[in-house]
C-alpha positions in Angstrom: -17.9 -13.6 -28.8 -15.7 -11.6 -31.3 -18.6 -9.6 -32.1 -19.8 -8.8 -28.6 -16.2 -7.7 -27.5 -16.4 -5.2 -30.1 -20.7 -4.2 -29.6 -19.0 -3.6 -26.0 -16.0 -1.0 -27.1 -18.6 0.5 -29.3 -21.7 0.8 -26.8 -18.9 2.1 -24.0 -18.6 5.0 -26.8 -22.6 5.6 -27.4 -23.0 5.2 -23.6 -20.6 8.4 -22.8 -23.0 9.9 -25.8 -26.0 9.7 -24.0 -23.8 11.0 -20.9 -22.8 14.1 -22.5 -26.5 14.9 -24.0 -28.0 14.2 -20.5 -25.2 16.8 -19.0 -26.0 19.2 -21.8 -29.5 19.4 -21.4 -29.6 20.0 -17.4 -27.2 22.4 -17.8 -29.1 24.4 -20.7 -32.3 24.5 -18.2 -30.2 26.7 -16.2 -29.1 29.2 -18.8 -30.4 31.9 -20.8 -32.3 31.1 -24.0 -29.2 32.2 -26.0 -27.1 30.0 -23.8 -29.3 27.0 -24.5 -28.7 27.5 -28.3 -24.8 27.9 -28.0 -24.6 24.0 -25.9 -27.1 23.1 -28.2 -24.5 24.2 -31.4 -21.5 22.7 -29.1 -23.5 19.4 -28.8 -24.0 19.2 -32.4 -20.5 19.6 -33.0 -19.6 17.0 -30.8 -22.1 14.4 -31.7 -20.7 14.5 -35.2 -17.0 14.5 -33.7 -18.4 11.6 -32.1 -20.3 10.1 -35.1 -16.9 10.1 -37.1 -15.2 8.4 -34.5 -17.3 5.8 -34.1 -17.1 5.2 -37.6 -13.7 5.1 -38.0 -13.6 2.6 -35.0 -15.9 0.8 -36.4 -13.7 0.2 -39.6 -10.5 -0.3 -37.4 -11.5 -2.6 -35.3 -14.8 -4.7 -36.5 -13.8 -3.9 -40.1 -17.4 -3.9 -41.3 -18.4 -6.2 -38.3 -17.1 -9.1 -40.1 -16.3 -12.4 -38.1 -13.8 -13.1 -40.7 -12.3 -9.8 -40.4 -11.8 -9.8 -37.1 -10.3 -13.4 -36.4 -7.8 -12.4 -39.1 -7.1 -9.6 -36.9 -6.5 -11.5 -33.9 -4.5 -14.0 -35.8 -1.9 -11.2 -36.4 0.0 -10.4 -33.5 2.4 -7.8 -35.2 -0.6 -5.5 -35.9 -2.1 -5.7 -32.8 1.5 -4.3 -31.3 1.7 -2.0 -33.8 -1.4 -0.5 -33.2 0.0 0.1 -29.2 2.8 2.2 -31.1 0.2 4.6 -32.3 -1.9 4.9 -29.1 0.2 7.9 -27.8 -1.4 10.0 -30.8 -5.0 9.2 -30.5 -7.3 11.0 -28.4 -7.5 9.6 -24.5 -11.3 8.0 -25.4 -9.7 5.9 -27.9 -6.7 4.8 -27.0 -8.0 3.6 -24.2 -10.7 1.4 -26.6 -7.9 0.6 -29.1 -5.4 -0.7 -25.5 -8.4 -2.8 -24.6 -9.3 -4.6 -27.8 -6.0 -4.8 -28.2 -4.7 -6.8 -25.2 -8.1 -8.9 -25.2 -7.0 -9.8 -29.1 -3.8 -10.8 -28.2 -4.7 -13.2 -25.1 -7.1 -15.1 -27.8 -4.6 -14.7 -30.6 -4.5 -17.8 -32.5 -0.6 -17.5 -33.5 2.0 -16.7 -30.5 2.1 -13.5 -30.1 5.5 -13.6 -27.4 8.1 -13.2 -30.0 6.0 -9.5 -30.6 5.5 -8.8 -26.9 9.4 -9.5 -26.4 9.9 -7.0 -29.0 8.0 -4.1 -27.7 9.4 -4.9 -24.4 12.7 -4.5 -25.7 12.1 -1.1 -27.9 11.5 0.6 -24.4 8.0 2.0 -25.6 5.3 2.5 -23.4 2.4 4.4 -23.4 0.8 6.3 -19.7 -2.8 5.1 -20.1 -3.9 6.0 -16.3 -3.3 9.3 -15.0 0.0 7.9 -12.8 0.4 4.6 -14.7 0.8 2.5 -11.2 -0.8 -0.3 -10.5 -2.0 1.1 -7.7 -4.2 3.8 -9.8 -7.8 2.2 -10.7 -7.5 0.4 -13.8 -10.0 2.7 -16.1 -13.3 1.6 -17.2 -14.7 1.7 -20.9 -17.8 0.7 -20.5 -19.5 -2.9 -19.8 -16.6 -3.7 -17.7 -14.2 -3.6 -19.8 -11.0 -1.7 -18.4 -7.4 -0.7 -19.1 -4.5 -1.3 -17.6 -2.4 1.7 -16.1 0.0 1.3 -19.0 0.8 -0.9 -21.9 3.8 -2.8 -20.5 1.6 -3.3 -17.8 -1.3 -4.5 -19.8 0.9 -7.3 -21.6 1.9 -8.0 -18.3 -1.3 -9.3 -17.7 -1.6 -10.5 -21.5 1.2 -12.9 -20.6 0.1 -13.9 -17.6 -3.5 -14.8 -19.3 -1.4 -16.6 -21.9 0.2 -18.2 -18.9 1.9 -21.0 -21.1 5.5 -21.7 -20.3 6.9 -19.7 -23.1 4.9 -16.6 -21.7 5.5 -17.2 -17.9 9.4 -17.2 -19.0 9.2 -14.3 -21.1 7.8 -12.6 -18.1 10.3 -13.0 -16.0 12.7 -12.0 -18.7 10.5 -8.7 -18.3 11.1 -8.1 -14.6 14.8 -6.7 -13.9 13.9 -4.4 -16.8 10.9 -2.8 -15.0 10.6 0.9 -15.6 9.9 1.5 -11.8 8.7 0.5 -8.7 5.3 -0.7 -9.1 5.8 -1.8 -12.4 8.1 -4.8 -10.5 6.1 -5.5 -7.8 3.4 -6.6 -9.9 5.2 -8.3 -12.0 7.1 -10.1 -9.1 3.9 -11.1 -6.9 2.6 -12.6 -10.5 5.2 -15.2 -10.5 5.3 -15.5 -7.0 2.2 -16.5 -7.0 3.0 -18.9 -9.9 6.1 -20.2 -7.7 7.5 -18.3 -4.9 10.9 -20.2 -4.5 11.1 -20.7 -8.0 10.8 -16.9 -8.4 12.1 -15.5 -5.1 15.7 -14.7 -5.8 15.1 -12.8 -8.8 12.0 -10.5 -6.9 14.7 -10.0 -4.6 17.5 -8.9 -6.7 15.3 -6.3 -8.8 14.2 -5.0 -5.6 17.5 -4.7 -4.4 18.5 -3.5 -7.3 15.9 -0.7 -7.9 16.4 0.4 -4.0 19.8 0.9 -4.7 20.4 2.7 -8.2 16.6 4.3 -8.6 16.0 7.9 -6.8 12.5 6.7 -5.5 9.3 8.7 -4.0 8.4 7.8 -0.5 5.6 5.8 -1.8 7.5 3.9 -4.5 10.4 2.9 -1.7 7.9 1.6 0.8 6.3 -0.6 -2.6 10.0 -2.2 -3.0 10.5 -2.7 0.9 6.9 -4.2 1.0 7.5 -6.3 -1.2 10.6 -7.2 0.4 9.3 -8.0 4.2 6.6 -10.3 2.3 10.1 -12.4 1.1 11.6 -12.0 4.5 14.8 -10.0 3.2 16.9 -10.9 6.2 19.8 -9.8 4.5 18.9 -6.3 3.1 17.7 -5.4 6.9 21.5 -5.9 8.0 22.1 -3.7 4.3 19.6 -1.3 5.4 21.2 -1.6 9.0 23.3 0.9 7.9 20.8 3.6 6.6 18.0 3.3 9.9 19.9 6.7 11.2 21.7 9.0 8.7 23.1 12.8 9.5 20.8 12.1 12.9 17.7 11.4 11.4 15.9 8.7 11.7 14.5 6.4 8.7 10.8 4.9 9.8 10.2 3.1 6.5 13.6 1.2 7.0 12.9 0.8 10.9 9.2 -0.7 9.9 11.2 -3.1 7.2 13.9 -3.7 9.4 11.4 -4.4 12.5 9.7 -6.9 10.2 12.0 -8.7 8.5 14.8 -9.2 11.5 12.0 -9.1 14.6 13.5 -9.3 17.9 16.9 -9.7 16.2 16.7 -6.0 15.8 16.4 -5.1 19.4 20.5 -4.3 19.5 20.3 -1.9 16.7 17.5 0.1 18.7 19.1 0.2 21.8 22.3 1.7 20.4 21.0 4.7 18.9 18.0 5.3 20.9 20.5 7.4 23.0 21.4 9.4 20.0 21.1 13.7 20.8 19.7 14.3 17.4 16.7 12.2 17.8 13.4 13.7 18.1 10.6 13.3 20.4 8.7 11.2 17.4 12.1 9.1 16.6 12.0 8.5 20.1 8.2 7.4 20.2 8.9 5.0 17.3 12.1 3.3 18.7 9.5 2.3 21.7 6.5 1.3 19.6 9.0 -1.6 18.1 10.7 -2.0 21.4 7.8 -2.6 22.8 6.9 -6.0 21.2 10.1 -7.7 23.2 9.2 -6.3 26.6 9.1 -8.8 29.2 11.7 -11.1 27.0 14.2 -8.7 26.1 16.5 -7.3 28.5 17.8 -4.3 26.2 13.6 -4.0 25.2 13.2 -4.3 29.3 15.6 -1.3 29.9 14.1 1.1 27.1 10.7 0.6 28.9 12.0 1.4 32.4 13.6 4.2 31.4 11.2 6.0 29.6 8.4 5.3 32.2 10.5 6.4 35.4 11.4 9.5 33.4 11.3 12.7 36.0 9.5 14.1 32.4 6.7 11.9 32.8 3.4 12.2 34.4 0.2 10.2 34.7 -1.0 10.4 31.6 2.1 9.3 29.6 2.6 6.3 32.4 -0.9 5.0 31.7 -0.6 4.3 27.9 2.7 3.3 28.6 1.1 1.0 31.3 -1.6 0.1 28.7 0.9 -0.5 25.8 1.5 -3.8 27.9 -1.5 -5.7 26.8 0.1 -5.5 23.2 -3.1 -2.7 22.5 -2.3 -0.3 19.7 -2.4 3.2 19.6 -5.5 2.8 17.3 -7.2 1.3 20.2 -7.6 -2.6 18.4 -8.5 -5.3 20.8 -5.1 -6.8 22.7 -4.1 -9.8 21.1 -3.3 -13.2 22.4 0.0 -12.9 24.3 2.5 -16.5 24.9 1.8 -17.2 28.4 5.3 -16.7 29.2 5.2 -13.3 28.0 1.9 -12.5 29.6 3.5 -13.8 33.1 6.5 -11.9 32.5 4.5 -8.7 31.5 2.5 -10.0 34.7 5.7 -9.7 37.2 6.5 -6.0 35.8 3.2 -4.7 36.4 3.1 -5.9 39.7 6.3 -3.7 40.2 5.1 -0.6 38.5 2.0 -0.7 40.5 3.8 -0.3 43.9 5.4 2.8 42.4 2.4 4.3 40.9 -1.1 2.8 41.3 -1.7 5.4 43.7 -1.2 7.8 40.8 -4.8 10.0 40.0 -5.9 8.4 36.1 -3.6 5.2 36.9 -6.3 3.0 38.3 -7.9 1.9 35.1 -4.8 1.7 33.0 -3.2 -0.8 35.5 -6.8 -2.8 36.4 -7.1 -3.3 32.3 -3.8 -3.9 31.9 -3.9 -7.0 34.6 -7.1 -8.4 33.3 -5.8 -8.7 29.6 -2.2 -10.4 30.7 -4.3 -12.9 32.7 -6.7 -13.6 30.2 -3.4 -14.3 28.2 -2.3 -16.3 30.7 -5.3 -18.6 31.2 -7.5 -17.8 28.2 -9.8 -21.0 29.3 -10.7 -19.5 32.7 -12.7 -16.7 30.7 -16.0 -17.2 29.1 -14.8 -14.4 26.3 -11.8 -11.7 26.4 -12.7 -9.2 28.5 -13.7 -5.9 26.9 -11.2 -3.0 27.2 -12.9 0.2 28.4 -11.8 3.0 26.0 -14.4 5.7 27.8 -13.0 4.7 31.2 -9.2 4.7 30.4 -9.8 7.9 28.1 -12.1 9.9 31.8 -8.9 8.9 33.8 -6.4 10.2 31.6 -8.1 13.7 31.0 -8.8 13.9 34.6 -5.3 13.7 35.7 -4.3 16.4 32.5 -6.5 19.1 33.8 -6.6 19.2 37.3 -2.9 19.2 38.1 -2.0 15.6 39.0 -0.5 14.8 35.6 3.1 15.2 37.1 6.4 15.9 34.5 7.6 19.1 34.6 5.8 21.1 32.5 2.3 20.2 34.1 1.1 18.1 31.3 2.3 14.5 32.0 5.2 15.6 30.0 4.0 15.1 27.1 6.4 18.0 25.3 9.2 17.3 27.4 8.6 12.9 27.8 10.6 11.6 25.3 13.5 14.2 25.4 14.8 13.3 28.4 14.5 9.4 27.5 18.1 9.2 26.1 19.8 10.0 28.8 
């Protein structure tokens, strides 16, 4: 097996060969004569780069192909660490084959090798090995399916967790308050958590906390942390992030999804209070609804929201319909309605019959309200139906654009409101 591991470093290497003489050779059929024996000198001089490379892994790693040599290898942790201080100076080919029979080594290592992984841990070194180093990144492929890790930390992350004795599991979560950034602890924490999630849950927590709080963050890196976050139901750093949802006027949509998902209906009070703030926009607006709109029906505060935006003077047909539609629990991207409680469906039930009086007369209404009533009775009494009934997208989508271009839309601006609709919901 020792052998093969390092047959498959080395026939990753002769496979990119063969690559690079393929690529040379359709490209020369498309040149000049002279061209063709330039690439041809280029090639030559890359084979033998090549050549020497291999060669020189060849001694590194298989030392002469030698069983013996290599077991004595893997039997010597400290090396195998010391060879990861070296990768940042070898070419990207081979450190990536030097990281990979590295961390393999190490798993198989026949003496611990935690005392050395705690030590590199603890010098701060670490070398970029994808082109981010995030887990998110594709880990890179060397050939015969062997890859690499985004970065060394990461990749005795994953050493460790192999390992996965006690000594190793502990070490690991030694490793975690320390991580370098964002994605480097979420990794790390939904490893143990999936090892133990109460026994690992506060301290995911606090070095999410504590990264959110001391770490200037990309977008993407805060909603990693906050992800991570809603998956441990964070009650608590909602009512902390409570605070942050509107700040200078503007609103905060990765905190309001976090907060939305963490605190549910609970968060209904927040909402209402600064949906009636003047620096809002239109979109702020539209997403202070979208969450609102989960607790209509059950939610007084969620009930008044709804009212007021749909009997806005700004809005028209159009505007009223997927408002209308947004009833069956539907989502903007047009997913099938899901299974209401009854007592919501009944509720929802009651307030449709209302808004129908006002405006099922309305041109493009008809099929909003018609699918609407046929999805909250399905939710109601699921066992009267064979199968849900289907929701018309065509249908819905011919009334809407009828009532936009022939002048029924209503709102004040002739096109259901749709500049002016959520603008004059705060008042």
């Amino acid at each position: 097996m020792k052998t093969n591991r390092i047959n498959i470093v080395l026939s990753s290497a002769l496979a990119l060969l063969v690559l690079v003489a393929l690529a040379q050779y359709f490209h020369g059929h498309r040149t000049t004569q002279a061209h063709q024996r330039a690439q041809e000198k280029l090639w030559n001089e890359e084979r033998a780069q090549w050549s020497e490379e291999l060669e020189q892994l060849r001694a590194q790693l298989a030392w002469g192909s030698s069983d013996t040599a290599t077991e004595h290898l893997q039997d010597e942790p400290e090396e195998l660490i010391q060879m990861l201080y070296t990768l940042d100076r070898e070419s990207e080919r081979k450190r990536l084959r030097k990281a990979s029979f590295c961390f393999q080594a190490l798993t198989e290592s026949r003496k611990s090798p935690i005392e050395n992984i705690r030590n590199y841990y603890t010098s701060g070194h670490n070398v970029i090995l994808a082109a981010s180093g995030k887990v998110r990144s594709s880990s890179l492929d060397v050939g015969e399916g062997v890859s690499v890790p985004p970065t060394t930390r990461l990749g005795l992350v994953d050493v460790l967790r192999d390992i996965g004795t006690s000594e190793a599991i502990g070490l690991l979560s030694q490793v975690l308050p320390t991580a370098l950034n964002a994605s480097e602890a979420t990794y790390i924490a939904r490893i143990l958590l999936s090892l133990d999630s109460e026994l690992f849950r506060n301290i995911s927590i606090t070095t999410a906390r504590n990264l959110l709080s001391t770490m200037s963050l990309a977008r993407d890196e805060k909603r990693e942390l906050l992800s991570l976050l809603i998956e441990l139901q964070d009650t608590e750093m909602a009512e902390v992030l409570s605070n942050q949802l509107l700040v200078d006027g503007r609103l905060d949509r990765d905190i309001l999804d976090f907060i939305h998902k963490t605190m549910g209906e609970d968060a209904m009070p927040l909402i209402y209070s600064i949906f009636g703030d003047p620096g809002l926009t239109m979109a702020d607006r539209a997403d202070l609804l979208r969450v609102s709109m989960n607790y209509v029906g059950t939610n007084e505060e969620a009930n008044e929201l709804f009212s007021r935006a749909i009997h806005s003077e700004e809005v028209g047909a159009p505007i009223r319909a997927i408002m209308v539609l947004g009833l069956t629990g539907m989502s903007e991207r047009g997913d099938a309605p899901p299974d209401l409680p009854a007592e919501v469906a009944q509720s929802r039930l009651m307030l449709l019959d209302s808004l129908e009086q006002e405006y099922g007369g309305s041109r493009g209404m008809g099929s909003a309200f018609s699918t609407t009533r046929e999805q909250l009775e399905y939710s109601l009494n699921p066992g009267a139906y064979d199968e849900r009934p289907a929701v018309d997208h065509v249908r819905i989508a011919q009334d809407i654009m009828v009532s936009l271009f022939t002048g029924n839309a209503g709102g004040r601006d002739g096109m259901g409101g749709l500049s002016g609709f959520l603008g004059g919901m705060r008042r």
